[in-house]
TORKOL-4160 file (C-alpha; in steps of 0.2 Angstrom, whole numbers, padded with zeros to 4 digits, m for minus):
154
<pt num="1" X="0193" Y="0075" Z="m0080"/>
<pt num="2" X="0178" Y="0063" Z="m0082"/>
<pt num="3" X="0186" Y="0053" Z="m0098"/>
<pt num="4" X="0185" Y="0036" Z="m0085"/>
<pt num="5" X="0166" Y="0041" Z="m0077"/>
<pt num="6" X="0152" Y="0030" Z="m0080"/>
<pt num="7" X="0134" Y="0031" Z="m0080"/>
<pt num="8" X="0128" Y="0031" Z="m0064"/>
<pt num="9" X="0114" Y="0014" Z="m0061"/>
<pt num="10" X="0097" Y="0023" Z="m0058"/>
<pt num="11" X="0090" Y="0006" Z="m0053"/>
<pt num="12" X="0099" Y="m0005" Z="m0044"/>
<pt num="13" X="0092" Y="m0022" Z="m0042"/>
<pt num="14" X="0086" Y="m0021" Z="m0022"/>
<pt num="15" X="0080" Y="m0006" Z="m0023"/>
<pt num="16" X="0069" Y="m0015" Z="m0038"/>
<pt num="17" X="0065" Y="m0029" Z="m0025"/>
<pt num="18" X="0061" Y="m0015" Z="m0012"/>
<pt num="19" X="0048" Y="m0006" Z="m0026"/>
<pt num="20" X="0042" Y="m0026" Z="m0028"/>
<pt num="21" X="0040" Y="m0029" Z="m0009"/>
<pt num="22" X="0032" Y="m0014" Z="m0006"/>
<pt num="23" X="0018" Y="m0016" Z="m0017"/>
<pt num="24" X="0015" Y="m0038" Z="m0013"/>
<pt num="25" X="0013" Y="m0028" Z="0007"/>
<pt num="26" X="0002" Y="m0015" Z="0001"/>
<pt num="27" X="m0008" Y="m0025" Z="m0009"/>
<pt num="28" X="m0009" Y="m0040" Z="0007"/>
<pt num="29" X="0000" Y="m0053" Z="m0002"/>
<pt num="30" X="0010" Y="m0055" Z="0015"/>
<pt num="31" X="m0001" Y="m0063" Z="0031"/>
<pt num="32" X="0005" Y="m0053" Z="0046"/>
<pt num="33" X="0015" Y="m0067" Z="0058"/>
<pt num="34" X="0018" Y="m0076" Z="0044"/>
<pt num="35" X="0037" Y="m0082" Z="0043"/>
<pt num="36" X="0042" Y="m0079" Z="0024"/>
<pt num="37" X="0061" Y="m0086" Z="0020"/>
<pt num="38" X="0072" Y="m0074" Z="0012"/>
<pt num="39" X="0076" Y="m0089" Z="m0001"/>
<pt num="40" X="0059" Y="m0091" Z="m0006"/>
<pt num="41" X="0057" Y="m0073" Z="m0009"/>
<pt num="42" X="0072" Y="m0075" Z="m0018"/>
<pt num="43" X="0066" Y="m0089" Z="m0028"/>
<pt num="44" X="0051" Y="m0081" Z="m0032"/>
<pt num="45" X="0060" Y="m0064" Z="m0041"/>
<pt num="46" X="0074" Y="m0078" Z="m0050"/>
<pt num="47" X="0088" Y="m0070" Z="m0037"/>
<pt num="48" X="0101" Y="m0072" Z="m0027"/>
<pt num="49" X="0098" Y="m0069" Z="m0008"/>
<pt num="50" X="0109" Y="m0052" Z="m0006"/>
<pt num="51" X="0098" Y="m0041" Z="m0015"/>
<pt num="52" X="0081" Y="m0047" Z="m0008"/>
<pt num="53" X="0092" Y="m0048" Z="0010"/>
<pt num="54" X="0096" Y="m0028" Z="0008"/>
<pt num="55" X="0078" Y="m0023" Z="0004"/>
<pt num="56" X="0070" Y="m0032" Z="0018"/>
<pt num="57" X="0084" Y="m0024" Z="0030"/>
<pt num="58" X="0077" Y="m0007" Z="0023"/>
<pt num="59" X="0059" Y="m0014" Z="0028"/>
<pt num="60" X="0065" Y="m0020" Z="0044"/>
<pt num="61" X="0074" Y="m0002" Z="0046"/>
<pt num="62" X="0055" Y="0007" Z="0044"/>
<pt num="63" X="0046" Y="m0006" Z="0054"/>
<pt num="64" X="0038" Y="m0014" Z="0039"/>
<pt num="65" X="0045" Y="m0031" Z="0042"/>
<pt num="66" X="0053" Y="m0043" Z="0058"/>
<pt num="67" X="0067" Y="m0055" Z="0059"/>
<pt num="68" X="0056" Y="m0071" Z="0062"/>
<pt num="69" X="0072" Y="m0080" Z="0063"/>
<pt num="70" X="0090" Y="m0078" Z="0055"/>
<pt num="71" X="0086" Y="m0082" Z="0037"/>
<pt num="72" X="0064" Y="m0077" Z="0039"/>
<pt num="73" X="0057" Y="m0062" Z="0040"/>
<pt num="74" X="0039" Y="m0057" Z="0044"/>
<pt num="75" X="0023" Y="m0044" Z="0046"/>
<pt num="76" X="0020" Y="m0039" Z="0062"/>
<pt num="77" X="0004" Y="m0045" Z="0068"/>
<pt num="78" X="m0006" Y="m0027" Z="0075"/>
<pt num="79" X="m0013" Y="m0029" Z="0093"/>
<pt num="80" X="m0031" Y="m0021" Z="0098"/>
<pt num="81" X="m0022" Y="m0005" Z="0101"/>
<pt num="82" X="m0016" Y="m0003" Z="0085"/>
<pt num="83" X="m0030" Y="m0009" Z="0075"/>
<pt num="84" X="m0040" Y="0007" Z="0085"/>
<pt num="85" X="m0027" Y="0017" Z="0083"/>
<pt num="86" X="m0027" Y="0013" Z="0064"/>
<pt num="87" X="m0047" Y="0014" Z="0064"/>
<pt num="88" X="m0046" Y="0030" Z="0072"/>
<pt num="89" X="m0034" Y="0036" Z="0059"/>
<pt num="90" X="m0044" Y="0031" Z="0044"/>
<pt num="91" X="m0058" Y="0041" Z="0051"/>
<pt num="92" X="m0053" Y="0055" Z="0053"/>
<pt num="93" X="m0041" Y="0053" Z="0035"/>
<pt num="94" X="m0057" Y="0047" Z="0026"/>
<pt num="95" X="m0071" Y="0061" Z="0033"/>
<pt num="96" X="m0059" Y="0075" Z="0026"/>
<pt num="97" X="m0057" Y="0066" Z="0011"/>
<pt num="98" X="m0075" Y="0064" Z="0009"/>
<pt num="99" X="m0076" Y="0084" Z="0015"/>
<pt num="100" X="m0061" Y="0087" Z="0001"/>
<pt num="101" X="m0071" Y="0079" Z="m0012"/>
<pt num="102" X="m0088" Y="0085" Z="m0008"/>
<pt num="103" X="m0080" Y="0104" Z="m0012"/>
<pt num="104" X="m0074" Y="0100" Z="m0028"/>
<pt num="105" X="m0088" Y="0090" Z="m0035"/>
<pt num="106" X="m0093" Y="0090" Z="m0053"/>
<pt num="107" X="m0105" Y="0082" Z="m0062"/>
<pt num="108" X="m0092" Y="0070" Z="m0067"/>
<pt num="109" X="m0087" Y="0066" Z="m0049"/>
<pt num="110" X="m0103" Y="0062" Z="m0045"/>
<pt num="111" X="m0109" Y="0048" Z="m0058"/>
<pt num="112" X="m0093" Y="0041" Z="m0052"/>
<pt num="113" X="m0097" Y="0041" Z="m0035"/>
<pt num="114" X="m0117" Y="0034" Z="m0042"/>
<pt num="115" X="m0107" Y="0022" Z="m0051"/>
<pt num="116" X="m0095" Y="0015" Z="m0035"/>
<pt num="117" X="m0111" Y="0015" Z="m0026"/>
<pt num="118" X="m0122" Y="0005" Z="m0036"/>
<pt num="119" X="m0105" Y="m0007" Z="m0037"/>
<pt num="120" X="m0105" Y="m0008" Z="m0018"/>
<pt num="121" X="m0124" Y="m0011" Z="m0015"/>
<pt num="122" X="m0122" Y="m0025" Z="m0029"/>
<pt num="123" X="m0108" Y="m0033" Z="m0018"/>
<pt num="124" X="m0117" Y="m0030" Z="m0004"/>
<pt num="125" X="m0131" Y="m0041" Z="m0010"/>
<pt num="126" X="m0124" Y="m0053" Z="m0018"/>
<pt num="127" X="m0115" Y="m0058" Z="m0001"/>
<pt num="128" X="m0097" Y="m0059" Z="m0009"/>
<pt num="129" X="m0091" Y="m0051" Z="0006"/>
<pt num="130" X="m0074" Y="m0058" Z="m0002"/>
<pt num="131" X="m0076" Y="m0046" Z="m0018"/>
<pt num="132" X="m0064" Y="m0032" Z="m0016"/>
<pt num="133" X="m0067" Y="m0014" Z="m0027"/>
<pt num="134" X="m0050" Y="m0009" Z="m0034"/>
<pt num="135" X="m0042" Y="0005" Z="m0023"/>
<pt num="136" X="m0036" Y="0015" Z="m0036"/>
<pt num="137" X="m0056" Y="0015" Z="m0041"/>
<pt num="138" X="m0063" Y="0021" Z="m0024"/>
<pt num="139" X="m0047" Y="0034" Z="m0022"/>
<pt num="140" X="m0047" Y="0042" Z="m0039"/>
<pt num="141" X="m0069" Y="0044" Z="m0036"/>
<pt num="142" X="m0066" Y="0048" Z="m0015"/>
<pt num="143" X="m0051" Y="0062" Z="m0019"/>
<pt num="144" X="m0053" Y="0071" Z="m0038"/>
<pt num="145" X="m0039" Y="0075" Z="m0045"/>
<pt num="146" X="m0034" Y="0095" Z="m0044"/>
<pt num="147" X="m0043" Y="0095" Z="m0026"/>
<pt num="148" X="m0036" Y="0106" Z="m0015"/>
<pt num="149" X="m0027" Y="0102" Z="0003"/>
<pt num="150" X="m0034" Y="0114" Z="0014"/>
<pt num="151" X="m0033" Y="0115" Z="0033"/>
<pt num="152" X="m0048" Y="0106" Z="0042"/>
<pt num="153" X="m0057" Y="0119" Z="0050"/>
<pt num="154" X="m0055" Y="0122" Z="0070"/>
């Protein structure tokens, strides 16, 4: 019955360029309103134009990215509303992460959390308001691993 079956391809080559895009927008490497060609992108993964072509339609399909013209797409600049909107988000996302990490706490969690903030008034000081801690850094200390997703209290 299956003597003619192959392997099915676990990764295909856009959904590779969709993994690739996704990280270069969460890591800012795409200025919102800024056209970006879909041959340049191309160029700059060393491939054709179909694959990048069908990720950035995925992008496009979830919002992610516009159609700045036929063959350019681009990040949607946010307006006032939606930078609030996103603020008010982050507050309320980062107090019950901050409440999250506070109950599991350890003794390890919390030189971490010395550490990060000796790293922050350093910054802070030096003026480099350019420096950047790595994300994965302040997430890893902000929500332990093992912490528990509870409701927020009424």
């Amino acid at each position: 019955m299956f003597e003619n079956a192959k392997p099915i391809q676990k990764n295909k080559l856009n959904d590779q360029v969709y993994d690739w895009l996704c990280e270069l927008l969460r890591e800012g490497e795409f200025t919102p309103g800024e056209a970006v060609p879909v041959a340049r992108v191309a160029k700059a993964f060393g491939l054709s134009a179909m694959p990048v072509r069908e990720a950035l339609t995925r992008l496009h399909a979830i919002g992610v990215v516009a159609n700045v013209s036929g063959r350019s797409v681009g990040v949607p600049a946010l307006g006032y509303d939606e930078l609030k909107d996103l603020r008010d988000v982050r507050l309320e996302l980062e107090a019950l992460a901050v409440r999250w990490a506070v109950r599991n706490r350890d003794d390890a969690s919390l030189d971490d959390l010395v550490a990060l903030l000796e790293r922050l008034e350093t910054t802070e000081q030096s003026g480099d308001v350019g420096a950047e801690l790595p994300r994965d850094d302040v997430a890893a200390v902000i929500v332990q691993d093992g912490a528990e997703i509870e409701p927020a209290p009424a």
